[in-house]
N, C-alpha and C positions, 0 to 999 in steps of 0.2 A: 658743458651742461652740468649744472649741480644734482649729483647721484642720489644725494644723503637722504634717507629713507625717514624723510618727516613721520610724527605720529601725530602731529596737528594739522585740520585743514586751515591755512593762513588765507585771512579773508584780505580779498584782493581789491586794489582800488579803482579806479578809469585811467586806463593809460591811452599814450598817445599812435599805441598800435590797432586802438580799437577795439580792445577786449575790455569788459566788465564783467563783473562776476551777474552772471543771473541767476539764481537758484530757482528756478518755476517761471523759468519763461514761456510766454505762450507758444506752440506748434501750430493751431489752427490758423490757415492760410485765408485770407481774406477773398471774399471772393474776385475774380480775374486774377490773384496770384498764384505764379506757379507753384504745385503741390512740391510739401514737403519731402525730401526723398534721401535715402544714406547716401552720402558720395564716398566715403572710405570707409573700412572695417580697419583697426588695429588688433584685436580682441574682443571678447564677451566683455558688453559694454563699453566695449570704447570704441563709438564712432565718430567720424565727422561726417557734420548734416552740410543739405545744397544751400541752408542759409550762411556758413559760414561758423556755425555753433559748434559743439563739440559735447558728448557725453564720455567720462570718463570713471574710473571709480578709484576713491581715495580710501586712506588706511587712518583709521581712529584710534583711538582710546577702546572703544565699543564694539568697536569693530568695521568693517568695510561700508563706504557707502558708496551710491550710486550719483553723481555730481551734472547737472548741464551746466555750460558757460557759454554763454552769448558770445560772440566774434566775429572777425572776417575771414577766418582759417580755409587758404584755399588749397594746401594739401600736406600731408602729415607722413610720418614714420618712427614707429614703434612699438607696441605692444600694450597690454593690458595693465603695467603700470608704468611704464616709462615710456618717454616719447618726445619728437619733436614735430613742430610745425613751421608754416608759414603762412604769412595773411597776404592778402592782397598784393598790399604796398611793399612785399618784397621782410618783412622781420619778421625775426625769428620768436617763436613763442616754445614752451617745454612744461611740460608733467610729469609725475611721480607720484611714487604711492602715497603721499602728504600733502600733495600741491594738485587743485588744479591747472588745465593750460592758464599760463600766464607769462609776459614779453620775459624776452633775456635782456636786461636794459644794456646797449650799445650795438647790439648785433640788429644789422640792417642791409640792404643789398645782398639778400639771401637768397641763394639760386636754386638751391635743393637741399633736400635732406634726405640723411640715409642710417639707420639705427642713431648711433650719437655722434653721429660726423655732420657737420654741413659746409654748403660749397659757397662763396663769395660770389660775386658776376665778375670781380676783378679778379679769379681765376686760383682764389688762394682756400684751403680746407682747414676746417678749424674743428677741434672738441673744447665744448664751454666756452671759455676763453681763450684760448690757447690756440696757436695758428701754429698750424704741421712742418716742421722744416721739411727741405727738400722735395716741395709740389707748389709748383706753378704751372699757369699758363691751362689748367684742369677746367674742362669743361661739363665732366660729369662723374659719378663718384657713387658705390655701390658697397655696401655691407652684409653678411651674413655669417651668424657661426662665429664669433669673432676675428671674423675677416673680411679685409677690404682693398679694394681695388679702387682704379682712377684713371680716366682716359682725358690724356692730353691733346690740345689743340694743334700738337703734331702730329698724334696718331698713334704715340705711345700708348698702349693698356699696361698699366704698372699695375704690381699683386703686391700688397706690405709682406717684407719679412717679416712673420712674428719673433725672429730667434733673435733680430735685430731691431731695435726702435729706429723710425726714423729713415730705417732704407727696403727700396722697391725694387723689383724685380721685372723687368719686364717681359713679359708675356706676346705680347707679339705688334705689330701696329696695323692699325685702322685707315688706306687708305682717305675716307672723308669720313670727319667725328663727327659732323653733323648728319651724316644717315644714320647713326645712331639712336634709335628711339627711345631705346633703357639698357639696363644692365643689372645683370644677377647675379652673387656669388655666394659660393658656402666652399668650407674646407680651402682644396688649392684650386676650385672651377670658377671660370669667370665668365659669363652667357653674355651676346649680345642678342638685343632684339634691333633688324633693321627695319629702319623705315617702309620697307620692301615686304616685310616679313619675315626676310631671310633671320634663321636662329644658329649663329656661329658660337658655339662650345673652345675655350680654353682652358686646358689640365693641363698641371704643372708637372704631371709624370708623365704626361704623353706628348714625349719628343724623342726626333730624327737622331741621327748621328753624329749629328754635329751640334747636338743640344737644342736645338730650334725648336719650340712648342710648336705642336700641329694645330692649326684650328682644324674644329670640324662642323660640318653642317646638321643638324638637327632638324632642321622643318624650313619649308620654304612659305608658308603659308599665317603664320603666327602674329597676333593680334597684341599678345600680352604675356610675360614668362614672371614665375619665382620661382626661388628656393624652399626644398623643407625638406627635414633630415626623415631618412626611413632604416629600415631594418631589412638587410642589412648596410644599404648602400643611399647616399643622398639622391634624391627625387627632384628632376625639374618639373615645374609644372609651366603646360604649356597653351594656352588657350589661343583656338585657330580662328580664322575668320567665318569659318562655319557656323561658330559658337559655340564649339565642341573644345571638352575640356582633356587635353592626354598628359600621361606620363612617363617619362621616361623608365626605362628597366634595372633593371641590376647590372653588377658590375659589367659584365662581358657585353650588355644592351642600356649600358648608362647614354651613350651617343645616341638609344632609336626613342621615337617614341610607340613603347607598345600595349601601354593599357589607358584605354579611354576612361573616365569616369563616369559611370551608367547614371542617366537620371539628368544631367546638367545637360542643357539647350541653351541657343539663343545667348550666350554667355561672351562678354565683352571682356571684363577680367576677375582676377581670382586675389585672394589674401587669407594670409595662416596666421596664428596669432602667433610672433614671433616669442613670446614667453615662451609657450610651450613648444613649438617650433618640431613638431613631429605631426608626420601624414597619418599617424593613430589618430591625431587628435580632430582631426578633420579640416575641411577646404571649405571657406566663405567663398560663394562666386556671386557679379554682378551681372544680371542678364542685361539685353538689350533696352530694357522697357524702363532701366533704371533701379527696377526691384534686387532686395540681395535671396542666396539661398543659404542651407549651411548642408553639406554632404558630410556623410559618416557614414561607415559602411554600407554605403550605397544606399543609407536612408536620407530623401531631402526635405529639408524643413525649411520654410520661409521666416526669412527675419524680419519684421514689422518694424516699423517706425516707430519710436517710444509716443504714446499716445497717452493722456490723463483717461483713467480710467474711474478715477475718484476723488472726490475734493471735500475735507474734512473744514470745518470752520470752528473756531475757540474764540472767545471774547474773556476778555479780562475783567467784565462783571456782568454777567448776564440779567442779574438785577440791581441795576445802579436807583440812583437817585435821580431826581431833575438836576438838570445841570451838571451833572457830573459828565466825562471824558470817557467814553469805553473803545479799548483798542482792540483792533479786528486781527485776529491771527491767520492764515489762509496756508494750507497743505496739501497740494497735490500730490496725487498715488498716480505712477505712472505703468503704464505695461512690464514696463522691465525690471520695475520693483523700487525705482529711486519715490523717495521723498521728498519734493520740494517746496522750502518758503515760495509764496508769492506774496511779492507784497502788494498793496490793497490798492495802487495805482494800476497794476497791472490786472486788477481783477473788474467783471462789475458789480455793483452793491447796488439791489433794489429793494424795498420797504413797502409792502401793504397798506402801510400809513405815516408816508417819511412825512409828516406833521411831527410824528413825535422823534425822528430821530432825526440830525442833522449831519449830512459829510463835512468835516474841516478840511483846513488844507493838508493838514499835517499827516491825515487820511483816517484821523480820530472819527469816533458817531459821539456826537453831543448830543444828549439827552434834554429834548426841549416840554415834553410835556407827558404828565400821567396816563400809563395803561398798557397793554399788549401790541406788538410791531412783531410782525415775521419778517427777519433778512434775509433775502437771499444773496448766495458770492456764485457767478458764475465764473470757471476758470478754465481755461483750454477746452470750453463748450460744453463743459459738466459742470451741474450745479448744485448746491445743499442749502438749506436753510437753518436756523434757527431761531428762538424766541425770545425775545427782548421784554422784560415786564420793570419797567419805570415806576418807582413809588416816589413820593412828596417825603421830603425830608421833616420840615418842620408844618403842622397843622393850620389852616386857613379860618378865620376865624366869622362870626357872625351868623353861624346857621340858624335855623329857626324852627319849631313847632306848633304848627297853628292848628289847630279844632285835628291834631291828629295827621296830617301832612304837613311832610319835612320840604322846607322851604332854603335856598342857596344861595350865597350873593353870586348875581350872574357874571360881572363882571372876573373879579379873581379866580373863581371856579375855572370858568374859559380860559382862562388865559394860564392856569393850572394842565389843563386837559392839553396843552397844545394849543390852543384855538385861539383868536383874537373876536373881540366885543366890540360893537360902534354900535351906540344911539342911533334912531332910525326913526323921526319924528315921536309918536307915541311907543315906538317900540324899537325896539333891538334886532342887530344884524349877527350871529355866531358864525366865525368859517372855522371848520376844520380840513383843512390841505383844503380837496376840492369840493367837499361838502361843508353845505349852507344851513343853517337854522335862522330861522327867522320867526318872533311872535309880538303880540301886541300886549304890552299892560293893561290888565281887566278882561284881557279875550281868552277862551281855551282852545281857539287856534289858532295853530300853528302850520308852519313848515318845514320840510326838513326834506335836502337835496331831491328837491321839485316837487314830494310829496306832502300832501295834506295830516299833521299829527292830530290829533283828540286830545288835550291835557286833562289832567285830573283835578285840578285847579287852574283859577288864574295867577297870573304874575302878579306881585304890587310892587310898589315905591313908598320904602320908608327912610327919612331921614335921607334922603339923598340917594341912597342904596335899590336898586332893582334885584326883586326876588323873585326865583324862578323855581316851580316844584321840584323837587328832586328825582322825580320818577320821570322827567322827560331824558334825564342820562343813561336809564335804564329802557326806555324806549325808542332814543336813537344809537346812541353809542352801544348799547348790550352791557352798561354798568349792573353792578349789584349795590344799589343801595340800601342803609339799613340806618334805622335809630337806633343809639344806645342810650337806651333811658337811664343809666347808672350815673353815666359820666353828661348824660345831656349833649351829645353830639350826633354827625353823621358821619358815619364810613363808608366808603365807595370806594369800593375794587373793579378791578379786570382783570380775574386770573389773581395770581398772585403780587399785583400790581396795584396799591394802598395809597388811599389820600383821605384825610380825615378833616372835617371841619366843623371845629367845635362852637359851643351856644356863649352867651357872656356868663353862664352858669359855669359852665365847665372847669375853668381854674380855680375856683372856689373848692368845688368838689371833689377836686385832685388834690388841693392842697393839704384841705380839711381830714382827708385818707391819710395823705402823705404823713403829717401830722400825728397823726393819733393819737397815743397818749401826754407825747407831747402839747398838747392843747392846753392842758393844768397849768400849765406856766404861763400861759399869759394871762395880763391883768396882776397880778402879785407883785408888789416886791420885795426890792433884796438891798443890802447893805455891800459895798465893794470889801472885801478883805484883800484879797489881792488877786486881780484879774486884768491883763495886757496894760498892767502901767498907768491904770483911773486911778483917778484920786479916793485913797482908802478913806471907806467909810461913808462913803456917801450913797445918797440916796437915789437905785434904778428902779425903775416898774417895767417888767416885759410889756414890749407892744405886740410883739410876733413873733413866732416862728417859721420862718420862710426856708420853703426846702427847695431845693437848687436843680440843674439839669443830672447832676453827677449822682442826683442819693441822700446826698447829705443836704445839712440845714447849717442857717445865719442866724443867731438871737438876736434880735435888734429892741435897742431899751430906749425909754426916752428918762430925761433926767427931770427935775419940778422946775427946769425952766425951760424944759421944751425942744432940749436937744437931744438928735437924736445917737444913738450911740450904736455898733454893730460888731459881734462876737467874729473872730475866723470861724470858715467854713469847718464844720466838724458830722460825725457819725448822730443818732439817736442815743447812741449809748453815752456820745461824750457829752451829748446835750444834757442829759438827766444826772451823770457825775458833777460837770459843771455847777449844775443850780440846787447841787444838793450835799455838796460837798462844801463845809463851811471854811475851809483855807481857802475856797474861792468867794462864793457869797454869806453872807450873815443874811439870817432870816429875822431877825430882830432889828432894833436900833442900839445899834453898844451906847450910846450917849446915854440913852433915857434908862438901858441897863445898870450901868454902871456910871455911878456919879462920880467921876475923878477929878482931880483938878487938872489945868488948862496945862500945865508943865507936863505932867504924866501924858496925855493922849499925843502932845507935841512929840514926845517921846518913841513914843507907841506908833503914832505913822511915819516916823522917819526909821522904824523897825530897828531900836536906840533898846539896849539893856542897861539898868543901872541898879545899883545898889538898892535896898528895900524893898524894891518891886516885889508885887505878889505874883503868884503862879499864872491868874489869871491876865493879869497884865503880859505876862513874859509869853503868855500864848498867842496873844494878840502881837504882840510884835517880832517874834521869830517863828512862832507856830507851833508844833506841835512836834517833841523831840522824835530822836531811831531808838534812843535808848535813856534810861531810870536806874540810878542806886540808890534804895534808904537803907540807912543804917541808923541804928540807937546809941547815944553817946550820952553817959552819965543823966542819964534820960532828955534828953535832946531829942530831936529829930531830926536828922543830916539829909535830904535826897539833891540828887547831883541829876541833871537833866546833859545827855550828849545830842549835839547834832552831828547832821553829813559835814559840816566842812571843817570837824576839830574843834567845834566850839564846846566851851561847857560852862555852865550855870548852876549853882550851887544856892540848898535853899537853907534856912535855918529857922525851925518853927517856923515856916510858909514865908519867907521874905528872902528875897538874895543879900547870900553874906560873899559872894563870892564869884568871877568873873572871870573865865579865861578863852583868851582869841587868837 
């Protein structure tokens, strides 16, 4: 068995012993199945259940948690963090403060287990991996205190030297090993329970004269025995067929049994958490009826079945979008303090108006249409809910305002809300889940899930389109509709649950905001100086300014022959630097400005310095320098123009005498 005291719980996969990890598996027994009940105690918190499961607790980062593991675990030994088991089909499973139960991969044909020993069917004892020299032929095999014993199929009870590894001692022999019902040791004592009843005591200091350990008798009447250490002397514990639970005495009355345990009846058998492994710490007993108890000084408290006592639910958006994926989280709080994942297969998930949400397979809610949904997760028979509120991602378009009532296109609207639309001779059929609307074009009634509505208008048909007043969302559904006379649209919520469908005004009105002072720009134009690589000098007239999903705006020009042209995405600020900045645009016509000849401008757009050039030329075609020197020279005028990449241009009385690059 591996020891090593994990500080990660290692998540475990489906083996072929039948164990998967459950974390929040359900307890509640269906009806006609047998109740839930503990079948072993190791410790506080580590039981094995009658279904085969197991609760154990593991050792974190954070600290301790509380773990279930689904299985076919049909009997265990160990303690509160370490231990072994066996399932059904005969293998071996093991935990630790790091791991829950989970298989020993090759350990199979497992007969029992005992602290971190267990026994083969082919008669051979192994720890972990490791098979014991010098023991065969063992048909059963007992630990306690760190010591062990092993009765052979001849009738040898062997006791391990600890001073030796490896060699045993025997203790005395056992007529037939199969009336053997169990076996208990601590220190040098080794108990048997007979099938009988009969309870035969072996001490490795009580013997004859000729060395020969004495057995002795203890109880002729006993159901069930362990070990657990006391003060000063170790303690058998011995549980009769009465139901009655007693103890063995101190040293000079270690053989009697002379103190009953007040309070325990009805008691089939008993278990100590071998961790802490002292009769201070108290006795688990199992009554007849299946139920366990916990004794401590002579006070008895019932251990209850770990039962969900609360179940918490988180969603990964509680206000999504249409269409979007929301993943259900699920955590049950159990009696004994664990926490566990359920995942959403194992829980149920019901909706008020699963119209708008959908189960996938993957055990997602897809979000099919606008408005408020209560979920509920029932989990181990306890349930919680919370509140789903879906809004409309992008706005539906073509509302209307007629003499004052706001009017919907019926079809996208529905099918927005969840609902589906079908034409219905002069009129319309709306389902939502299992409610029905139903109205006629030109009538103000209606119906809606078998009742008679009143509208405040009738429907019409324009352009192919059916319109339906807005206020019958608010009269079946419980929407809040409203007009925003600003923007020219409708908003309709639920809760905090948003779907907006705007007029053919509306993006005008957004724009024209959006815009604002930006608006001066269009209609003008401008002259290319140098802007994305157009050919310098020519002639753009803004057509628009168009502002984007992001914030920003597109200047789009067209040229005098009709093409159009369009600026990268940029800020308002960079809009107005742009078309106001003449290294980007000329607000003029340089041609009609200045009258050069055909060689000069050739010059000038191929952004070419040469000799004579005026100042105004040399701006035109490199720009506008970083840096200026004039200086006076025999009355001369010298000024030297620098730019950023080391170039410099030199003027003489306004003309270039001088060129370097």
């Amino acid at each position: 068995m591996n020891w090593k005291k994990s500080l990660l719980v290692m998540a475990l996969g489906a083996f072929a012993l039948g164990l998967s990890p459950a974390f929040g598996a359900h307890e509640a027994s269906a009806a006609g199945e047998e109740q839930l009940q503990i079948k072993d105690i190791a410790g506080k918190n580590t039981y094995l259940m009658s279904d085969g499961s197991m609760w154990t607790t593991v050792m974190q980062i954070e600290g301790t948690r509380v773990l279930h593991t689904k299985g076919n675990i049909e009997t265990i030994s160990g303690d509160l963090y370490d231990g072994l088991g066996i399932t059904k089909d005969g293998r071996l499973v093991e935990w630790d403060t790091g791991l829950a139960p989970h298989p020993v991969e090759g350990a199979a044909g497992v007969k029992q287990v005992s602290g971190s020993y267990w026994l083969k069917s082919d008669g051979t004892v192994w720890i972990g991996k490791t098979k014991l020299k010098n023991l065969s032929g063992i048909v059963q095999i007992a630990y306690g205190e760190k010591d062990f014993a092993a009765l052979a199929q001849n009738g040898d009870l062997l006791f391990e030297d600890s001073r030796k590894q490896d060699t045993y001692k025997k203790f005395g022999t056992v007529a037939d090993p199969s009336s053997v019902k169990s076996m208990a040791v601590h220190d040098d004592r080794v108990a048997l329970l007979f099938n009988s009843g009969e309870v035969v005591l072996y001490e490795g200091s009580n013997f004859d004269d000729n060395g020969k350990i004495i057995p002795v008798t203890v109880a002729q009447d006993a159901v069930h025995i362990t070990y657990v250490s006391a003060d000063p002397t170790d303690v058998l514990i011995v549980t009769r067929k009465d139901g009655s639970v007693w103890l063995t005495g101190e040293y000079s009355n270690r053989w009697k049994l002379t103190h009953q345990v007040q309070g325990l009846s009805n008691v089939v058998k008993t278990a100590v958490d071998a961790y802490a492994d002292k009769l201070s710490e108290g006795i688990y007993a199992q009554r007849s009826d299946g139920t366990w108890v916990f004794s401590k000084d002579d006070e008895i408290k019932p251990i209850d079945v770990p039962t969900v006592k609360a179940v918490s639910v988180s969603l990964s958006d509680r206000e999504p979008f249409v269409g979007d994926a929301v993943e259900v989280h699920i955590q049950e709080t159990y009696t004994n303090g664990a926490k566990i994942k359920v995942p959403v297969s194992e829980a149920k998930l019901e909706m008020d108006k699963p119209y708008l949400l959908k189960q996938q397979a993957d055990g997602k809610l897809k979000t099919a249409g606008v408005g408020q949904t209560k979920l509920t997760v029932t989990s181990g028979g306890v349930s919680a809910s919370v509140t789903v509120s879906a809004s409309l991602r992008d706005s539906l378009k073509f509302a209307k305002q007629v003499n004052g009532t706001v009017f919907l296109p019926v079809k996208t609207v529905s099918k927005a809300l969840g609902g589906t639309a079908t034409p219905s001779g002069d009129g319309w059929n709306v389902a939502f889940g299992d409610a029905s609307l139903s109205f006629k074009v030109g009538s103000l009634a209606a119906q809606f899930g078998g009742k008679d509505v009143q509208l405040k208008a009738a429907p019409f048909t324009e352009k192919g389109e059916t319109y339906i007043p807005a206020s019958l969302l608010a009269d079946t559904l419980g929407a809040k509709v409203g007009w925003d006379s600003k923007w020219k649209q409708a908003d309709i919520s639920f809760g905090s649950a948003k779907m907006t469908v705007v007029s053919t005004e509306t993006a005008g009105l957004i724009k024209k905001a959006m815009q604002g002072s930006l608006a001066k720009f269009i209609g003008k134009s401008y002259w290319v100086n140098d802007f994305e690589g157009w050919e310098r000098f020519s002639k753009v007239t803004v057509a628009d300014v168009l502002p984007t999903d992001t914030g920003s705006f597109v200047i789009v020009f067209k040229t005098p022959a009709g093409k159009t042209l369009k600026s990268d995405s940029m800020s308002s600020s960079e809009v107005i630097k742009t078309m106001t900045d003449s290294s980007y645009f000329l607000n003029y016509d340089p041609y009609k400005k200045y009258k050069w000849s055909a060689s000069v401008w050739k010059q000038i757009k191929a952004g070419n310095v040469a000799l004579g050039m005026t100042k105004e030329q040399v701006l035109l075609s490199w720009g506008a320098p970083i840096a200026k020197d004039i200086q006076k020279v025999q009355g001369s005028t010298i000024e030297t123009w620098g730019y950023a990449s080391y170039d410099f241009v030199s003027f003489l009385n306004g003309k270039v005498t001088l060129i370097i690059m």
